[in-house]
C-alpha positions in Angstrom: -30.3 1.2 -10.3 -28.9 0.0 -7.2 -28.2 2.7 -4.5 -24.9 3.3 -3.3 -23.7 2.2 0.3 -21.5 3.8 2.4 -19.0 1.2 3.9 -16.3 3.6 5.2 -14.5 6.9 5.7 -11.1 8.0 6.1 -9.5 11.1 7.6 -7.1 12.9 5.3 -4.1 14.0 7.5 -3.4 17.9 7.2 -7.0 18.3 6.1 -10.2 19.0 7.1 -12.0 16.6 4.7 -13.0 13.3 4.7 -12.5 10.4 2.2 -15.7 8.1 1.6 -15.5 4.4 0.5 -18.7 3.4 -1.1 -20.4 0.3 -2.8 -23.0 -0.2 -5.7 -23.4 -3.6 -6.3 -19.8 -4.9 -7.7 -18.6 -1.2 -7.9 -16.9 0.5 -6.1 -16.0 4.7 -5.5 -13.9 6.4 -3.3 -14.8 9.8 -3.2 -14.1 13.5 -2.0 -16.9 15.3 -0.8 -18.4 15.6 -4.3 -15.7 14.5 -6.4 -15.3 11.0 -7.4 -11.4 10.2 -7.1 -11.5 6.3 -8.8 -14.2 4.2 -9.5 -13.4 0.4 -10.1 -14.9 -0.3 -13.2 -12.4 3.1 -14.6 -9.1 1.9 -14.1 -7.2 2.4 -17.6 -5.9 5.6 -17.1 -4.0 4.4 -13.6 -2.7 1.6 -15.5 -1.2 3.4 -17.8 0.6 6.0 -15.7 2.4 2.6 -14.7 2.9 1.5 -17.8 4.0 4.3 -19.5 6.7 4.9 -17.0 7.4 0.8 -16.9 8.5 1.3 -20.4 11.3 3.6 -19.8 12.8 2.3 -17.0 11.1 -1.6 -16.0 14.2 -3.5 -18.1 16.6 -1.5 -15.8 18.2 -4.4 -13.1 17.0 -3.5 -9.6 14.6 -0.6 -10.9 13.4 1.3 -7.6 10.1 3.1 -8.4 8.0 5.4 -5.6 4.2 5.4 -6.0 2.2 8.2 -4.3 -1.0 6.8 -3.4 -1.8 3.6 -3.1 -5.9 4.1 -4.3 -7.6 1.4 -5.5 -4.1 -0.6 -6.3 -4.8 -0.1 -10.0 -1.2 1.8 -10.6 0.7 -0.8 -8.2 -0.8 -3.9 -10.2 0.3 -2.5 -13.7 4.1 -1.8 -12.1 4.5 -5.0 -10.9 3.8 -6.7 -14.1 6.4 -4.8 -16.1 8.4 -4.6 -13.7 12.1 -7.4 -13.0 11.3 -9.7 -9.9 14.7 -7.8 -8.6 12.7 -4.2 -8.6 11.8 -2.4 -5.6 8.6 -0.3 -5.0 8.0 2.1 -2.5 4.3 2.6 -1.9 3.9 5.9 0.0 0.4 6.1 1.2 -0.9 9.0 4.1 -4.3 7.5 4.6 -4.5 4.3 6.9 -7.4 3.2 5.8 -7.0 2.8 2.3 -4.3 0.1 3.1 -6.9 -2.0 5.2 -9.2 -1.3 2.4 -7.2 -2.5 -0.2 -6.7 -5.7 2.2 -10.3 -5.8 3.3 -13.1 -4.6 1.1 -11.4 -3.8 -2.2 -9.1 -7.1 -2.1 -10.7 -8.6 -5.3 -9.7 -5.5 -6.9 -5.8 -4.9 -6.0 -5.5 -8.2 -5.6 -1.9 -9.7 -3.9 0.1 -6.1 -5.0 0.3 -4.7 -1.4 1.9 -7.9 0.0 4.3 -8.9 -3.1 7.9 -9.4 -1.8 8.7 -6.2 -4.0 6.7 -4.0 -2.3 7.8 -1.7 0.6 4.5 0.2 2.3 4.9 3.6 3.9 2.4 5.2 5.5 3.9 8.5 4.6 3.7 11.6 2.7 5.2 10.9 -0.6 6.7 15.1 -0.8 8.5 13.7 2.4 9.5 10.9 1.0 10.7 11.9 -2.2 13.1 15.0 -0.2 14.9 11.8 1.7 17.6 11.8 -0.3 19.0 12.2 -3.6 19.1 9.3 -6.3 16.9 7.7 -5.2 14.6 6.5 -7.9 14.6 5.3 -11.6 10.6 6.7 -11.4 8.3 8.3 -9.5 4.8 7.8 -10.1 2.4 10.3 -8.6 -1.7 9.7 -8.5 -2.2 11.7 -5.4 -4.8 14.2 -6.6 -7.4 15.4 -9.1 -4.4 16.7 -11.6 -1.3 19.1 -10.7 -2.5 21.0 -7.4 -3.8 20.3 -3.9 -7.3 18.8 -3.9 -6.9 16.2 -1.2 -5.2 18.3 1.0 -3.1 21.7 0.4 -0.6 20.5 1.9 0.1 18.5 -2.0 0.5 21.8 -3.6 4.0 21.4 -2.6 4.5 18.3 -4.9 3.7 20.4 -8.2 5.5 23.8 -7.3 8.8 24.4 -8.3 10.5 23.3 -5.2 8.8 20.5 -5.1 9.2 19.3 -8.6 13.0 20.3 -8.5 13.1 17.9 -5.2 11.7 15.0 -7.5 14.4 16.1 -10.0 17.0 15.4 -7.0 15.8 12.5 -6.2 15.5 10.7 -9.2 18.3 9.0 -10.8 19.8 10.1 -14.3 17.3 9.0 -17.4 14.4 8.8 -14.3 11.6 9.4 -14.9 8.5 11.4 -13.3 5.2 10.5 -14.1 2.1 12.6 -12.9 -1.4 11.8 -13.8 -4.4 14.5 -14.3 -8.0 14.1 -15.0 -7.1 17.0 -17.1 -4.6 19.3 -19.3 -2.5 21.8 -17.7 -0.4 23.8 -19.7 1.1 25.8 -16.7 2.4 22.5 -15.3 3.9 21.1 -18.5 6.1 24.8 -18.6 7.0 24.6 -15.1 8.8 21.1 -15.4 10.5 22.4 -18.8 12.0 25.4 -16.5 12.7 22.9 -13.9 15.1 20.6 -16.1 12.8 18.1 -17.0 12.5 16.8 -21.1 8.7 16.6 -21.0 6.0 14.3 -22.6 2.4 14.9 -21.8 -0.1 11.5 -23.5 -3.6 11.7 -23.4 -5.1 8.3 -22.4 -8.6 7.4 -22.0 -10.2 6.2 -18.1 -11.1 2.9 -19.4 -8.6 2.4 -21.7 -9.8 0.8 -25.2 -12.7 0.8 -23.6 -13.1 4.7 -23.8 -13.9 7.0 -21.5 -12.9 10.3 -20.2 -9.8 12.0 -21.2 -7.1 12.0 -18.9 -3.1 13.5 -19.2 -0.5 11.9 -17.9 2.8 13.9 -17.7 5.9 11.9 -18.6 9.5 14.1 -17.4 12.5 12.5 -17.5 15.4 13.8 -15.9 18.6 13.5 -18.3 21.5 11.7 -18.3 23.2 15.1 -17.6 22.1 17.9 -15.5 21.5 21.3 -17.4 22.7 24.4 -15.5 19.5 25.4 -14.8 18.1 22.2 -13.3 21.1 22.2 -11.1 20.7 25.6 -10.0 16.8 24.7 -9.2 17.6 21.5 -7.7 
């Protein structure tokens, strides 16, 4: 078996570890220290964090999704398909680099989705970006870490706490929806976006798709057409 090759590595702002971009023939892995965050040829389980949000929101005129994390472009690629050409999506990524990846050695994987006339790129922190304002959104798609706490960084805790879930709450628009992806079940995590005011869906979907593969969970809350009196409260 062919070795792998290091081609890059990437900072993680607000962190003291390092991203790696490595190669093994036509496959490619971008890694945390040990952990293996995506791997091209495993892409099914990014796709359908897109597409299972896409289906609840993408007929909506001018939909107006935020993506944390930009990756391997996998979850990007799958919006855009469902998606109207009148939608809008905000790609929130914090790493540099991974945008000139996806540009440079990773093109033939994400393909044209960072330059389609939809897209808007931020080299952000999505938890900032999603506290901008209220109403924001129809979705909110967030691949960011390893499941519902902080790998990356810490500092991404803050998404998946109850502030931070109650400031996607705000900033989504009524019938929204927020869609979280996790290699992995979480049953702390589906309670705390019930207490939050979220109506909550959790689908088990496989890494590769039909093809198989690992078992992932992907959390699907939607914020309702009308605000409980709790969710205000928390929001």
């Amino acid at each position: 078996m062919k070795p792998w090759v290091l081609l890059d590595t990437a900072a993680i702002p607000g962190s003291t570890e390092v991203l790696r971009l490595l190669q093994r023939g036509s496959e490619f892995s971008i890694q945390l220290g040990h952990n293996e965050l995506m791997n091209s040829r495993l892409s099914g389980s990014e796709e359908a964090l897109a597409d299972l949000a896409c289906a609840r929101i993408g007929a909506r005129a001018g939909a107006r999704l935020l993506v944390g994390g930009l990756g391997m472009g996998f979850t990007l690629a799958a919006a855009l398909v469902a998606l109207r050409p009148d939608a809008e999506v905000v790609v929130a990524e914090l790493v540099p680099q991974v945008v000139s990846w996806a540009r440079g050695p990773l093109a033939a994987i994400c393909g044209p989705g960072p330059d389609d006339p939809r897209v808007r790129l931020r080299q952000d922190d999505v938890a900032r970006v999603i506290r901008e304002r209220p109403l924001a959104y129809d979705a909110i798609l967030l691949d960011v870490d390893n499941g519902p706490d902080g790998l990356t960084r810490p500092a991404n805790d803050r998404l998946y706490d109850g502030e931070g879930l109650a400031a996607a709450l705000a900033a989504l628009r009524p019938g929204g929806v927020l869609a979280v992806w996790s290699a992995a079940p979480d049953g702390s995590f589906t309670q705390r976006l019930r207490r939050i005011g979220f109506a909550v869906e959790e689908v088990g979907v496989r890494a590769n798709g039909k093809g198989g593969g690992a078992r992932h969970t992907i959390w699907l809350a939607t914020r309702p057409l009308r605000a409980t009196s709790s969710a205000r409260r928390s929001a």
